[in-house]
MARDRENPA-105534 format. One record per residue (C-alpha): z, y, x; residue in one letter. Coordinates in Angstrom, 3 decimals, always signed. Layout:
<nodes>
(node (Z,Y,X),'A');
...
</nodes>
This chain:
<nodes>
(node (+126.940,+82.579,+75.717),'X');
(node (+124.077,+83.954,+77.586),'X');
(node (+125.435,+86.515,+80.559),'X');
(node (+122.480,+86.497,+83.087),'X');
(node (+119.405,+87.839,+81.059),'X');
(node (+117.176,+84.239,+80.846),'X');
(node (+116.612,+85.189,+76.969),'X');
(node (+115.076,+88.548,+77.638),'X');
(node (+112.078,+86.611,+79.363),'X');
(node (+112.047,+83.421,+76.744),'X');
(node (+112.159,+86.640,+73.840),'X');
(node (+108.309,+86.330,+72.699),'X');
(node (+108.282,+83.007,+73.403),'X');
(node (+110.391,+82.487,+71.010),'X');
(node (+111.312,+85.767,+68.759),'X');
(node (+108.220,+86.144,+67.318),'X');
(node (+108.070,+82.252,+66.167),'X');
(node (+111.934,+82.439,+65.242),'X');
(node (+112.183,+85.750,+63.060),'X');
(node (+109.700,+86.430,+60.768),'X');
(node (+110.124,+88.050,+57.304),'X');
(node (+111.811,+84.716,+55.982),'X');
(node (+114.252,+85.000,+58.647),'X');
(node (+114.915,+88.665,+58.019),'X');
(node (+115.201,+87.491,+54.133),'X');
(node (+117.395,+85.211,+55.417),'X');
(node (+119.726,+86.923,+57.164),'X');
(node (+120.124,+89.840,+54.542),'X');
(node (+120.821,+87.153,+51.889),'X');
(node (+123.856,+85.722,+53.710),'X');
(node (+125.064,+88.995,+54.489),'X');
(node (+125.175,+89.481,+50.483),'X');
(node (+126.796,+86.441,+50.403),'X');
(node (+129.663,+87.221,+52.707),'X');
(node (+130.679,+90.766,+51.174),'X');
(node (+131.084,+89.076,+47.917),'X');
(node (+133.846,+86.630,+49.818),'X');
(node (+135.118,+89.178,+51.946),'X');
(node (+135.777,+91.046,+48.569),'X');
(node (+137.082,+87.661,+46.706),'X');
(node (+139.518,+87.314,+49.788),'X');
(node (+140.956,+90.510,+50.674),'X');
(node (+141.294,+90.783,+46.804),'X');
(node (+143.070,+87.517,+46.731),'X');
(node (+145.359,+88.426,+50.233),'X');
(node (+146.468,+91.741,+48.298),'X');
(node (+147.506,+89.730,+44.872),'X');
(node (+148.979,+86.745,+46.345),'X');
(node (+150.442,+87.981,+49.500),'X');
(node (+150.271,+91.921,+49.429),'X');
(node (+148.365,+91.908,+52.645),'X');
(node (+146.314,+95.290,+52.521),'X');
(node (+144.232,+95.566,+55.492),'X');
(node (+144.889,+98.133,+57.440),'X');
(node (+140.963,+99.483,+58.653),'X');
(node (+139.808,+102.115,+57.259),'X');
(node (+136.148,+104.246,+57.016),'X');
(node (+136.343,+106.131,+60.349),'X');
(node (+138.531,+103.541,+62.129),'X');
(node (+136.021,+102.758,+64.599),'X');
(node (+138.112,+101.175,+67.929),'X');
(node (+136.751,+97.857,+66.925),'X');
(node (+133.084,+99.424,+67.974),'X');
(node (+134.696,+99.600,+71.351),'X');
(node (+134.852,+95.600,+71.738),'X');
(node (+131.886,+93.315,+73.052),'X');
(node (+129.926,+92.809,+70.008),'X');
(node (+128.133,+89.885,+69.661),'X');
(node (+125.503,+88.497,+67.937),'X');
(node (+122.717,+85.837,+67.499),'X');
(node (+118.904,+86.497,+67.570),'X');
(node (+118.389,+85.766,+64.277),'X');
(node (+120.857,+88.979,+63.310),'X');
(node (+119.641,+90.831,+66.198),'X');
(node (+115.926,+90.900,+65.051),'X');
(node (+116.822,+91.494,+62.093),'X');
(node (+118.167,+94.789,+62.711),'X');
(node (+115.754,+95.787,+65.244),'X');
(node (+113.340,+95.406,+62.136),'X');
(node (+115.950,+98.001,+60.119),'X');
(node (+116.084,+100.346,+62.858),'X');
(node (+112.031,+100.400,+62.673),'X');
(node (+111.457,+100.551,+59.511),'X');
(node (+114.881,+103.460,+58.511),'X');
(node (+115.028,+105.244,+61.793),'X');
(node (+113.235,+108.384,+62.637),'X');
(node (+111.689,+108.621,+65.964),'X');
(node (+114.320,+111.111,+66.614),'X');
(node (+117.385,+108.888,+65.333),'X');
(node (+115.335,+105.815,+67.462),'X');
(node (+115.174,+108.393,+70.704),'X');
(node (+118.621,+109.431,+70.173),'X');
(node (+119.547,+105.516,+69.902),'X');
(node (+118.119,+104.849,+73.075),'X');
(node (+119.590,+107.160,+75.002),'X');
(node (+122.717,+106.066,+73.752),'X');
(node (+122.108,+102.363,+74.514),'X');
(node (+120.881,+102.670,+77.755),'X');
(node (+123.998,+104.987,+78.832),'X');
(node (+126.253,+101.970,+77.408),'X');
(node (+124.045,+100.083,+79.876),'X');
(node (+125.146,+102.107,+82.804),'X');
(node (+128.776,+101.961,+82.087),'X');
(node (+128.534,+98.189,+81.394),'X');
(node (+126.836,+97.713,+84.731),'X');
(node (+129.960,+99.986,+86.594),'X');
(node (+132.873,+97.995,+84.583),'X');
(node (+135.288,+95.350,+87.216),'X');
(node (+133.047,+93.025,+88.572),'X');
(node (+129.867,+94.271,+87.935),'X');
(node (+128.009,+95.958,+90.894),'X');
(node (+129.201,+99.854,+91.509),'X');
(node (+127.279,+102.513,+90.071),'X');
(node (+127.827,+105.529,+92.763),'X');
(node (+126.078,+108.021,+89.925),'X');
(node (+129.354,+107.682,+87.348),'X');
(node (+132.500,+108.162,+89.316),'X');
(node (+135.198,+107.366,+86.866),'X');
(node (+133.915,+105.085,+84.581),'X');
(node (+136.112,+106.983,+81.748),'X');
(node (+134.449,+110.278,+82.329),'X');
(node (+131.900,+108.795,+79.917),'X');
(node (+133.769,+107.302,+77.153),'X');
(node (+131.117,+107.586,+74.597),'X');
(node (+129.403,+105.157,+76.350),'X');
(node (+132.256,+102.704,+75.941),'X');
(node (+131.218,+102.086,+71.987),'X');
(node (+128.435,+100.301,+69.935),'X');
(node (+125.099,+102.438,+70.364),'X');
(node (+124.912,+102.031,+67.031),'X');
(node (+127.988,+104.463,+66.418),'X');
(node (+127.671,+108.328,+65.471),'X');
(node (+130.813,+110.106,+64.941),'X');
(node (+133.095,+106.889,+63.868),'X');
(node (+130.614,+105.616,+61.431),'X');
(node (+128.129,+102.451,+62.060),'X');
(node (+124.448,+104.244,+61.818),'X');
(node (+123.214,+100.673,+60.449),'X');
(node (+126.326,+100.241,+58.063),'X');
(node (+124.007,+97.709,+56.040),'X');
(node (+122.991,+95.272,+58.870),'X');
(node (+125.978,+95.585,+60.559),'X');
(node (+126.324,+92.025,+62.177),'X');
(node (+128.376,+89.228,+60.950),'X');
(node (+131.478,+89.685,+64.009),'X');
(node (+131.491,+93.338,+62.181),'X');
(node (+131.448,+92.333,+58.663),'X');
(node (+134.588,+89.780,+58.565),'X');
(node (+136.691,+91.667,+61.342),'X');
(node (+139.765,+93.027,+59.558),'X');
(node (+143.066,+93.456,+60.852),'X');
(node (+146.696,+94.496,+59.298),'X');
(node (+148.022,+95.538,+62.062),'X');
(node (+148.590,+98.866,+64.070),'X');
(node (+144.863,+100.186,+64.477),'X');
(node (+145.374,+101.620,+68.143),'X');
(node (+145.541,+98.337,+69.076),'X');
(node (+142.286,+97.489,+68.345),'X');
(node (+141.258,+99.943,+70.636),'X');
(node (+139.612,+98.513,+73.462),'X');
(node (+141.199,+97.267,+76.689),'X');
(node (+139.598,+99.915,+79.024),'X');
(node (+140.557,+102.654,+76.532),'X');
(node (+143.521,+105.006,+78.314),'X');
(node (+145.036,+104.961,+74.800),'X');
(node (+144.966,+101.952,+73.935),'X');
(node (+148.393,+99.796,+73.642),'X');
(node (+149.910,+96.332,+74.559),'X');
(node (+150.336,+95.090,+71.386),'X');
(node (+147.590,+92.601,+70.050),'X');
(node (+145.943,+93.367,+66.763),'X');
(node (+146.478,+90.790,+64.148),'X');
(node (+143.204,+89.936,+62.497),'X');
(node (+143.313,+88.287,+58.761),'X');
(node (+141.647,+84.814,+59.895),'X');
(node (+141.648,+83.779,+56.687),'X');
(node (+138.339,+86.120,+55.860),'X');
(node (+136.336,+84.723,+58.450),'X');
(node (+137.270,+81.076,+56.977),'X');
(node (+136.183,+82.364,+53.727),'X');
(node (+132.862,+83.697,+55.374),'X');
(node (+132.074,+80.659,+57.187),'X');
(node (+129.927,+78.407,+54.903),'X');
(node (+127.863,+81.579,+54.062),'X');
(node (+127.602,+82.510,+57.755),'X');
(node (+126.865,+79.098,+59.118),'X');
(node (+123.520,+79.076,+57.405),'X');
(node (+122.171,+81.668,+60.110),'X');
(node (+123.175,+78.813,+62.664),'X');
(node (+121.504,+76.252,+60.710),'X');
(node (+118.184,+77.971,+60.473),'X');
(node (+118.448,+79.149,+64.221),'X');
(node (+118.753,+75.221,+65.553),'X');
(node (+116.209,+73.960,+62.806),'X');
(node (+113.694,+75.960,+64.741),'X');
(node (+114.289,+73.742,+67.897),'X');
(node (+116.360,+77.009,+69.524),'X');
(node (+119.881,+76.742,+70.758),'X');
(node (+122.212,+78.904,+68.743),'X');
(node (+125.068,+79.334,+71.578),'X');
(node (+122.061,+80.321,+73.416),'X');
(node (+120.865,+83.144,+71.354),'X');
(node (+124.380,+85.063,+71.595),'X');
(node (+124.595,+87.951,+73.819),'X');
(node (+126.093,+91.375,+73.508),'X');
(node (+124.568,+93.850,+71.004),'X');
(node (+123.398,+96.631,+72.901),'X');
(node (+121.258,+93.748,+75.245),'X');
(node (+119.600,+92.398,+72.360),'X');
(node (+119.032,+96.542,+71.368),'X');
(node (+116.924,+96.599,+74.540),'X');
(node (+115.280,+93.633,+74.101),'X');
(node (+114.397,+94.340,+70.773),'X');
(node (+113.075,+97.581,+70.912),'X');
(node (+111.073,+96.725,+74.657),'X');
(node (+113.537,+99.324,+76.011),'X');
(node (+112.465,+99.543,+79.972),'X');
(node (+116.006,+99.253,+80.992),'X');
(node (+116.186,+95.699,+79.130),'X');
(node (+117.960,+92.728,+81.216),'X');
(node (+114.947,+91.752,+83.024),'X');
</nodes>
């Protein structure tokens, strides 16, 4: 995984090259792909083992974890949020992206911010940028890590470690979806590496690849 920025300056080298419309086509196709299984295998969880899983629309702590994703998803939602997003919605998503950026740069072991003096005094900041009142503002293009997350366990504790609330207990995700997801999702990986890029290398944390994709001025430099 990439943690020190070298992609933002390699972007146009090789973004423009790596996602074009075909990749975009790409991208959306395999997400198609893995509702239909995620469907087909909670279905088959529920029948054959009466596992119901226990997320829910507005059950949003899994927005509080580090979401990652690859370049190939990343463009292609920077290439939603252009094309759906007002400028007002695409103002109001920057703010809120580069005040995640501020609390990620304040969390243990990152350099202190003296401008935010308890890093819970801004909570909001905590969660995807992509969030509005508990509900995913790009609910179609939601990333893979999004898409085949699904737990059946207690939802609070899926809330996210530097959450006051949040408990001890680890949430038990149903594996078994992601397995079912995986020859769908690995196709994304193939096309990455058949373009000469490193996949591994293109991961970083969604609200990064936010700046880098929109040429944010607060972007890892």
């Amino acid at each position: 995984m990439v943690t020190d920025g070298k992609l933002a300056a390699d972007y146009d080298k090789f973004g423009i090259a790596l996602l074009d419309t075909r990749q975009d086509d790409l991208v959306n196709s395999v997400y198609s792909s893995v509702d239909e299984a995620v469907g087909r295998e909670l279905n088959r969880l529920y029948v054959e083992e009466g596992v119901i899983p226990t997320c829910k629309p507005g059950c949003a702590y899994c927005c509080g974890q580090h979401i990652l994703t690859n370049i190939a998803e990343a463009q292609a939602l920077v290439h939603y949020i252009k094309h759906e997003f007002s400028q007002d919605q695409i103002e109001d998503l920057r703010i809120r992206t580069q005040q995640w950026h501020e609390w990620d740069e304040t969390r243990p072991g990152r350099h202190y911010a003296t401008h935010i003096d308890n890093q819970f005094e801004c909570s909001s900041y905590h969660y995807c940028p992509m969030l509005i009142e508990g509900k995913c503002s790009a609910y179609s293009m939601r990333p893979l890590i999004c898409r085949t997350h699904f737990v059946c366990s207690n939802p609070p504790a899926c809330r996210p470690f530097y959450d006051p609330e949040s408990i001890e207990d680890d949430p038990v995700a149903l594996a078994s979806v992601i397995v079912a997801t995986n020859p769908f999702s690995v196709r994304i990986r193939d096309s990455i590496e058949n373009t000469g890029f490193n996949f591994c290398g293109s991961i970083m944390l969604l609200p990064h690849w936010l700046a880098i994709g929109m040429n944010w001025d607060f972007a890892i430099p």
